[in-house]
C-alpha positions in Angstrom: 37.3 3.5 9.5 35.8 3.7 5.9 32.8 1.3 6.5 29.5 2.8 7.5 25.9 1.6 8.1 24.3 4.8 5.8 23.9 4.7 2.0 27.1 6.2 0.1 29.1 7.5 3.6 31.5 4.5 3.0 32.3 5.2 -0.6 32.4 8.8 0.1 34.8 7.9 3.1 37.1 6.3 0.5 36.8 9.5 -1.3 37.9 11.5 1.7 40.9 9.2 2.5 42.2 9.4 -1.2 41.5 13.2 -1.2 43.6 13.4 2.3 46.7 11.7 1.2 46.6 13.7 -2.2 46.8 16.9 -0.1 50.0 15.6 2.2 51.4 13.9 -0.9 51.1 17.6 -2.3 52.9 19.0 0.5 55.4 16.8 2.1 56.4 15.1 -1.5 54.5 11.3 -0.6 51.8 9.8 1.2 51.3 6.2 2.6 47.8 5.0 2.9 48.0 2.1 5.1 44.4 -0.2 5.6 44.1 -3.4 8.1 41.4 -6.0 7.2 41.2 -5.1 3.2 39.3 -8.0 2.4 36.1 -5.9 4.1 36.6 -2.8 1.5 38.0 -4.8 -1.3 35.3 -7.7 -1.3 35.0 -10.1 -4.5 32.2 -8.2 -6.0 30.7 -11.2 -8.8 29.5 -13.2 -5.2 26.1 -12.4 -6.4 25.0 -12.1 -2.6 26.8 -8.6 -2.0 25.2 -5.4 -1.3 24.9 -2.7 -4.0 26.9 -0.3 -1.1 29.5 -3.0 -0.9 30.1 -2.9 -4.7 30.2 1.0 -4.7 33.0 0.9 -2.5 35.4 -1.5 -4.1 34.4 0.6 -7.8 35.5 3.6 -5.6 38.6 2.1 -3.9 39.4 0.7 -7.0 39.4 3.8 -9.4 41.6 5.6 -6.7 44.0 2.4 -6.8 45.2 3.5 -10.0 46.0 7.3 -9.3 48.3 6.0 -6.5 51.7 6.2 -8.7 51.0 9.5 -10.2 49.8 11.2 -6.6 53.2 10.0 -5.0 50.9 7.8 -2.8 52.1 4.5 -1.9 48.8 2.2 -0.8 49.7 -0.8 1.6 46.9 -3.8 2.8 47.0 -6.1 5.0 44.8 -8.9 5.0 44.2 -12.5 6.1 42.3 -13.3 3.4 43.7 -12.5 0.1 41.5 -15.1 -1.7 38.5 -12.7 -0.5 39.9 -9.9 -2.1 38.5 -8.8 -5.7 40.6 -10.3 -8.0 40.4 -6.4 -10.0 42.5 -5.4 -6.5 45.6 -7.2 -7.6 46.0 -6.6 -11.1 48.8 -4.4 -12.6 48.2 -0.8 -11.9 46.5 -1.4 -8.8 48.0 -3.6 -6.3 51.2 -4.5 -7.6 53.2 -6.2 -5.0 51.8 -9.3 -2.2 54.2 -9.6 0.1 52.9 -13.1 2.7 53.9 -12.7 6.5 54.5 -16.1 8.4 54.2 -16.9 11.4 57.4 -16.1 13.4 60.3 -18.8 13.6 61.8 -19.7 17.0 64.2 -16.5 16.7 62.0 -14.5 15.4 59.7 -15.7 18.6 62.8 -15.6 21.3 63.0 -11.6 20.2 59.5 -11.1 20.7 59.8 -12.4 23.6 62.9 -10.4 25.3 61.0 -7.2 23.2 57.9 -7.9 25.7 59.7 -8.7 28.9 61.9 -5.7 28.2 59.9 -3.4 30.0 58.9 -5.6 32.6 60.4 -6.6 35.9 61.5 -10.5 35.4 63.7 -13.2 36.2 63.5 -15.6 33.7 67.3 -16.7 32.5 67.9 -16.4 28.6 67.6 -20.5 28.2 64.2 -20.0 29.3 63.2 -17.7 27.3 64.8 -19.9 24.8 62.7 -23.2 25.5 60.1 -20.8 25.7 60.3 -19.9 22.3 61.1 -24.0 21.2 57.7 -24.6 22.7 55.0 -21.7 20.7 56.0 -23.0 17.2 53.1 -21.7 15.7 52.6 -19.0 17.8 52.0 -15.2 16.3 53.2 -11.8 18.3 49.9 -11.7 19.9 49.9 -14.9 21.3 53.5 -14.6 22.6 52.6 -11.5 23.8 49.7 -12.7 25.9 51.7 -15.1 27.2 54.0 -12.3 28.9 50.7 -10.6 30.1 49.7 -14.0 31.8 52.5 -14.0 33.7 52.5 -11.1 34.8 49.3 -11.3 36.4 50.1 -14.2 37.8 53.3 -12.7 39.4 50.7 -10.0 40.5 48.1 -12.5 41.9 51.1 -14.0 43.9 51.9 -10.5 45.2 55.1 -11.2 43.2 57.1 -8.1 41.8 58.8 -9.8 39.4 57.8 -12.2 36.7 59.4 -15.5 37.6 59.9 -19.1 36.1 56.8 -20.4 37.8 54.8 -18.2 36.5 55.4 -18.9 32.9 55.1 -22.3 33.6 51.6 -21.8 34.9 50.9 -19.8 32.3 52.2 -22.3 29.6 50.7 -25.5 31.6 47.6 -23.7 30.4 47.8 -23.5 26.9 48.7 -27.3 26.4 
């Protein structure tokens, strides 16, 4: 959580996080620094409508970028909006590597799918799961993952104690 509503705590949070994975890089021989939503620390900067703060963070997260190799830290990002990123963020030295996600194929979605019923009570055959999986092209983890939930509250709001065909196809009746 680097971003704060107080003059210089954000940029001095960068500092801490940097200084932190320095000190188990030290000790344990590497570090991984790993930040969700980058495009709110490493914001294009030449906008002309950003905050001074905003600016003293990406000069701070930026100038630690390029220490990363030598501290045996290895920095990972995620975003979903690389064009929002400062374009100083993805040069040589910084951040070297972008490496794009998709969304999940229809395997890819049939696994998710037997990874979140795995732990639940069910009955749904394999070719369900299947057509299940034909039908969310599209569809992310969450989504698929939701879907699962649904069901299961509907197999609860039946007074069910399994999750059963029916109520997936409630559940998916829904979403179309």
């Amino acid at each position: 959580d680097i971003q704060s509503k107080w003059i210089n705590e954000s940029a001095s949070k960068v500092n801490d996080l940097f200084r932190e994975a320095e000190q188990v890089a030290a000790k344990e021989g590497g570090a991984l620094i790993f930040l969700d939503e980058l495009d709110s620390v490493l914001q294009q900067r030449d906008g002309g409508n950003g905050h001074a703060e905003d600016v003293k963070v990406v000069n701070e997260f930026l100038n630690h970028l390029e220490n990363t190799d030598s501290n045996n830290i290895v920095f990972i990002g995620a975003t979903n909006r690389l064009q929002e990123l400062d374009s100083a963020s993805t040069r040589a030295g910084r951040i070297g590597a972008k490496i794009e996600i998709t969304k999940p194929d229809k395997e890819t979605r049939e696994a998710i799918l037997h990874t979140q019923l795995s732990d639940r009570v069910h009955s749904l055959p394999d070719e369900l799961i299947s057509h299940i999986a034909e039908k969310t092209e599209g569809f992310v983890a969450a989504d698929l993952t939701q879907i699962v939930e649904d069901a299961a509250s509907e197999a609860l709001q039946r007074s069910g104690e399994a999750i059963q065909p029916c109520d997936v196809s409630t559940v998916m009746s829904r979403r179309n």
